[in-house]
N, C-alpha and C positions, 0 to 999 in steps of 0.2 A: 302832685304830679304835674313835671309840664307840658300841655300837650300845645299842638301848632295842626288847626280845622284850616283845611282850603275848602272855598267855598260858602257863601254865606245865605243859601237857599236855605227851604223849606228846611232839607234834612239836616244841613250844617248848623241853623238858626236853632232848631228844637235841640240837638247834642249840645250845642255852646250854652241854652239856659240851663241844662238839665246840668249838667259837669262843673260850669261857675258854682253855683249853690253849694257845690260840695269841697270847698275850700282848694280846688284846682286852679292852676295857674295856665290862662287859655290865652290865644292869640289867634282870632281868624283874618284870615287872606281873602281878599274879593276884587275883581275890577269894577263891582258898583259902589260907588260909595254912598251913596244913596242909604244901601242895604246896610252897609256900615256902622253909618251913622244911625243909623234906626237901633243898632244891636249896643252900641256904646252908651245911649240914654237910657237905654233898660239894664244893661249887666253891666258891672263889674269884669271886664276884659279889655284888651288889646286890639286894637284893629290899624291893617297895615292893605291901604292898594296898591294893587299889582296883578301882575300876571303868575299865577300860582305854579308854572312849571319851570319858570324861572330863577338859577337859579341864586342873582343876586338879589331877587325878592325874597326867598329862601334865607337868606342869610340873613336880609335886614330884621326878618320874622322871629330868627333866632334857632331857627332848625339846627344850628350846635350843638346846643344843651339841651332839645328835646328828648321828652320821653316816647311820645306818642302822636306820631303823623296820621292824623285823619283826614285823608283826598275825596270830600265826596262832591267835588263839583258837579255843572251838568257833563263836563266832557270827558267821556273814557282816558281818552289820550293825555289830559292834562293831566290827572288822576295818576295814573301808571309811570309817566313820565319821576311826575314829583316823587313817586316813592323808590325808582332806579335811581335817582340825584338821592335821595336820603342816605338811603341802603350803602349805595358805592363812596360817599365822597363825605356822608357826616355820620355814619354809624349810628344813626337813627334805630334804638332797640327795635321798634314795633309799629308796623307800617300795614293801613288799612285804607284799602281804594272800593269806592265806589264805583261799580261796573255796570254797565247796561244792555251791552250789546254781546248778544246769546251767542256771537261769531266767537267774541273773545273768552265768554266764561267757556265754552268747548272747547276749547284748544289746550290740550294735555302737556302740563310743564311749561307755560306760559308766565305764569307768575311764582316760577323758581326765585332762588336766587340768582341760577347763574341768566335770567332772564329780566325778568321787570322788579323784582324782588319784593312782589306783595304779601306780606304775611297770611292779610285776608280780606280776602274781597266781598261784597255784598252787592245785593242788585234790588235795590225797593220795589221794581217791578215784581218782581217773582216775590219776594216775601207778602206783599200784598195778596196777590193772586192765589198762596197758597194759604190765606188768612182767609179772603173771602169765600173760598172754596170748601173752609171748614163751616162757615156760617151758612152757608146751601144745604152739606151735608145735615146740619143739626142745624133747624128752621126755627128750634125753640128757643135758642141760645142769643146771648148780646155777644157774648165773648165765648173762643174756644181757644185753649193754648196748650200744648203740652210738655212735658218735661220727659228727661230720662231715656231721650230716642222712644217716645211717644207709648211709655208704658204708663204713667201716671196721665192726666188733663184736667184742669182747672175751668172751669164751665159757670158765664155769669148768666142769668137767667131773673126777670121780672116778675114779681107776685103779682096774681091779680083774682079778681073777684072770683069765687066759686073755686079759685086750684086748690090741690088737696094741704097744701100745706098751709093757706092762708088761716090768722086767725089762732094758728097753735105752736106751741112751744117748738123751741129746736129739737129737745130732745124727743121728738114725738117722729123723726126722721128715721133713729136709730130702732126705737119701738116698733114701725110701721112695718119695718125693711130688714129684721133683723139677719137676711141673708147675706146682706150687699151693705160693708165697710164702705162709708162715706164720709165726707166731714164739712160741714160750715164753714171754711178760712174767715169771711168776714158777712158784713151787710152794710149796705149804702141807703141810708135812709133821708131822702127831702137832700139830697148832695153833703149828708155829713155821714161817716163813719162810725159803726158799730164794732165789735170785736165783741162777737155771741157768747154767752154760753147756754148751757140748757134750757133755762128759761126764757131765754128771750123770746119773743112772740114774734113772728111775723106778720106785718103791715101791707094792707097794700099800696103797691107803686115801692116796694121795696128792692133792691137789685142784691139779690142773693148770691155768690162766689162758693162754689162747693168742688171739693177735687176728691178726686175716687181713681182708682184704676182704669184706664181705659176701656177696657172693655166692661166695665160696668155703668158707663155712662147713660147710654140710654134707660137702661132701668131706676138710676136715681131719678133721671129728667121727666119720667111718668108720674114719681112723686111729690116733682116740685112745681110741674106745672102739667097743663090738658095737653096731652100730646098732640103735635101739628100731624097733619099727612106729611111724608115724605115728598119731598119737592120734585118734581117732574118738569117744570117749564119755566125756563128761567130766559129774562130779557135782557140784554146788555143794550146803552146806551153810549156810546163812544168805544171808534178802534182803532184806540191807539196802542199804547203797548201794552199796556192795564188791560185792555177790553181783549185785544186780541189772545194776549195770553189765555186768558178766564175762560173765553170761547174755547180754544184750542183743549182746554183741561176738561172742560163740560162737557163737548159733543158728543162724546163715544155713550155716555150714561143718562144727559138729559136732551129734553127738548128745547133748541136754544136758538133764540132770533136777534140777533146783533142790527142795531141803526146807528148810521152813520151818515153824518152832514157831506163830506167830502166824497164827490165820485170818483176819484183818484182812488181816493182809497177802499172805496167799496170792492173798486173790480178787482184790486190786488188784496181783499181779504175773502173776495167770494175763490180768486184761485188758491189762497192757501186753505182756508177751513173746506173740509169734506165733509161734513157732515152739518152745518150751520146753515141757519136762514138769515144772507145779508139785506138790508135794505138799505135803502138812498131816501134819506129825510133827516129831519130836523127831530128830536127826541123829547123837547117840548112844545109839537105837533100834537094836540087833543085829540084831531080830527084821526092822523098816525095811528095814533095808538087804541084809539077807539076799533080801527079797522082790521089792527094785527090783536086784538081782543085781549088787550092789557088784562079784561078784567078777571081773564081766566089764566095768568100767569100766578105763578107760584112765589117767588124770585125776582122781582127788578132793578136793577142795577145801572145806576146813571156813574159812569166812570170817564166823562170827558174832561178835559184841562178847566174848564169852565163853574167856578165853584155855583153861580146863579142859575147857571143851564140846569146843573146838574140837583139845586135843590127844586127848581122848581119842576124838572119831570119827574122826579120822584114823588112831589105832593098830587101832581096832577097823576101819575101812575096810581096812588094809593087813592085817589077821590075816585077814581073809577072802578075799584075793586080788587086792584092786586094787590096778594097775602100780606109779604114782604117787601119794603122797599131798604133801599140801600143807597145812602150818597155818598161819592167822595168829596172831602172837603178840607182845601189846605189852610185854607184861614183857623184858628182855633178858637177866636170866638164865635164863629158861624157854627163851628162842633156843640160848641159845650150848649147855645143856645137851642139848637135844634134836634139834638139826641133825646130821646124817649118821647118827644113829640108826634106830630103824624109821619113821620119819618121814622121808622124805628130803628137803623142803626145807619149814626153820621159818621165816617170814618173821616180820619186823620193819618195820612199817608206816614207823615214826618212819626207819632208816636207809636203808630206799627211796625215803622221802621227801625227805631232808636236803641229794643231790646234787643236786635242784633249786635249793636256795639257795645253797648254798656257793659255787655259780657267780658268783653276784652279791657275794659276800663277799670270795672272794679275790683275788689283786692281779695287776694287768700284766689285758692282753687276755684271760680263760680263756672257752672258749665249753661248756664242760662240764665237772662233777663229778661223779665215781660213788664212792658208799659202797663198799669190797670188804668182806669177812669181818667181816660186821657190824661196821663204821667201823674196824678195825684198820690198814686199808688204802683208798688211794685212786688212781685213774686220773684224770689233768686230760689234756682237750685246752685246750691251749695257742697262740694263735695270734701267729706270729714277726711282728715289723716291727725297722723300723733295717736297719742296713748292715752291714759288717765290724767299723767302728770303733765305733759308736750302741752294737754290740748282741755280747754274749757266747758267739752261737750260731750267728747269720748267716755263714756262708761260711765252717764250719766242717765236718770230718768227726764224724761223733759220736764218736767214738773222741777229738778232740781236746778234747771240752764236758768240762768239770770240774764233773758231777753228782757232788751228795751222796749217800756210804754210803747204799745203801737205795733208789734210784730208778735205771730205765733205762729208753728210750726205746723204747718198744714197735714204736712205728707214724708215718708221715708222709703226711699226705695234703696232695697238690698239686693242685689241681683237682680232674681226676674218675679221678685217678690214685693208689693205694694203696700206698703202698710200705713192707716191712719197713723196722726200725730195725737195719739193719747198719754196721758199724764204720766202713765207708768211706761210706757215704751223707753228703752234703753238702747242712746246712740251707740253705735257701733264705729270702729275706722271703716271708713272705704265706704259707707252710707252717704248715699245722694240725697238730701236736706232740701225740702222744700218750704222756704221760708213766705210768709203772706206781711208784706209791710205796708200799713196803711199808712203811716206817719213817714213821710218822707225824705226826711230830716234824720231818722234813724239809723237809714240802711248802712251808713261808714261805720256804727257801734254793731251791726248785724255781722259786718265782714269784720270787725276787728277782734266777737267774739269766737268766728269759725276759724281764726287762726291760728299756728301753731307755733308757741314758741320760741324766742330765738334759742339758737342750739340744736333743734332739735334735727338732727339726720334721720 
């Protein structure tokens, strides 16, 4: 596929690794060339400066014979621009802008065709915010994702001393629990990959991935690890659009004190939040946060532009006692370095972000992509069509699908019906497939298994 990224930030930089490696033909657009140049010594791609709404940079780009315009620069406008120039004047199939500003995602028919003609738009802000909003609601969890309009989740989660499952076999999950369908997808052990079965034991410092039906979540999480209290006080560090948002989704339910450096922008977040405690300071302020009693927060959450600011109030948050801490952190080796440390979850904006596209990128019907262990791994829901003969999966047992080394079948949802991925279960057409791929490298034979056919109507 050829695709053509404007933009060569955090989110453009992390889709362009992820998408190279998979034998795609990429070209990103940027006026730093700086950034460029940094992306050309590491991948395999194209890089061309300019101004991305323009469009004899367009052209030199090659946006003719693309398949796939991806506009995530930082500016709205350029964004939407480039994909009306695709749409109108190079018949661009499929055209996906980066959006930020909540003026423009609310405006009804905006990105029609007969308007800006964005197929789809994404806003990293908000997919964030509704990322970290799940790891508040569920304090025990590293990761929460879900599939299927939110009837299946995927729930990664730490062994450690004394939880009940430390120590004992998988199978000993099904035993324990034998009312509540659950399944192991994988285990990450010492940063390498397990792919369980019954007998594997659980270690500690092992990160566990188990998906179940939604509503059965919490009662798996009692038996995979001591359950936390429910979060009640949660602190945000920066308000910017990240922080404000997360504010705005939290105040009706929790206890929530937002600090912020800027007094600009304290007073114009004290008049929007109703129900928020803003403050005017520095977030890696000891004295700060010793005062607004960090050490009885539930939840804290350093979310400023500053990846330094933000690791080091969250060390000094958690050295004085509070539960949770939470960074954001756009560099990726500040991630991988400082996840499961005194930090217990480092986010990476870019690979929260990236299983929003991916969806749209990869092949056969996928109705969802989820980054796992910052992009080392991926979960697709996959949705079946074809018949026995069409199709490679259809009226088969899973035990009989010839998945590749490194992928199994976690989950199948039928309806409004959840089913583990056991041996004998029998795919059906029109089953939403949730696929667990540790091996990354796989996922083009994952989709080129779910496919149907040629011929097939």
């Amino acid at each position: 596929m050829k695709i053509l990224i404007l933009g060569a930030g955090q989110v453009g930089s992390t889709v362009a690794e992820s998408l190279v490696s998979e034998a795609n033909d990429i070209t990103v657009v940027d006026q730093d060339a700086a950034k460029l140049a940094l992306l050309q010594e590491r991948l395999d791609l194209r890089t061309l400066i300019g101004n991305a709404s323009h469009p004899s940079v367009l052209e030199r780009a090659g946006i003719g014979d693309t398949d796939m315009l991806l506009a995530v620069t930082q500016s709205d406008e350029v964004n939407m621009v480039a994909c009306k120039l695709a749409a109108s004047f190079y018949n661009t199939p499929t055209r996906i802008a980066r959006i930020r500003s909540a003026d423009y995602l609310a405006r009804p028919g905006l990105f029609d065709k007969d308007n800006f003609c964005v197929d789809f738009s994404i806003c990293p802000e908000q997919i964030l915010t509704d990322y970290i909003t799940k790891l508040i609601e569920f304090p025990e969890a590293l990761q929460v994702l879900h599939f299927s309009d939110g009837k299946a989740s995927l729930v990664a989660v730490r062994a450690f001393i004394g939880g009940p499952l430390l120590g004992k076999p998988i199978s000993f999950l099904h035993t324990h629990m034998p009312q509540v369908d659950a399944r192991v997808a994988a285990i990450f052990r010492k940063d390498g990959p397990l792919i369980p079965e019954g007998s594997t034991v659980v270690e500690e410092g092992d990160e566990i991935f188990f998906i179940a039906a939604t509503k059965n979540i919490r009662s798996v999480l009692k038996e995979m690890r001591r359950m936390d209290k429910p979060a009640r006080r949660v602190m945000i560090v920066g308000g910017g659009n990240i922080g404000r948002r997360l504010a705005r989704a939290l105040e009706l339910d929790y206890q929530v004190k937002l600090i912020e450096f800027n007094k600009t922008s304290c007073e114009n977040l004290a008049e929007e939040l109703s129900n928020t405690l803003v403050l005017h300071g520095d977030g890696t302020d000891e004295k700060l946060l010793q005062q607004e009693h960090v050490d009885e927060v539930d939840v804290f959450c350093a979310l400023t532009n500053d990846d330094e600011n933000n690791i080091m109030s969250a060390l000094l948050a958690k050295q004085a006692g509070a539960r949770k801490v939470i960074a954001l952190i756009n560099r990726s080796a500040y991630v991988d370095l400082l996840q499961g440390g005194k930090i217990d979850i480092a986010l990476s904006p870019a690979q929260v972000t990236i299983g929003s596209l991916l969806a749209y990128v990869r092949q056969g019907d996928v109705a969802a992509v989820h980054s796992l262990r910052r992009g080392a791994a991926e979960a697709l829901e996959l949705v079946v069509h074809g018949d026995r003969q069409s199709s490679r999966v259809v009226g088969r047992r899973i035990d009989e699908i010839d998945l590749p080394k490194g992928a199994t079948i976690g989950a199948v949802v039928r309806g409004a019906e959840v089913m583990m991925g056991h041996r004998d279960l029998v795919i059906e057409a029109d089953d939403h497939v949730i696929v667990f791929v540790i091996n990354k490298p796989m996922v083009k034979k994952v989709e080129k298994l779910f496919q149907v056919k040629l011929g097939f109507i």
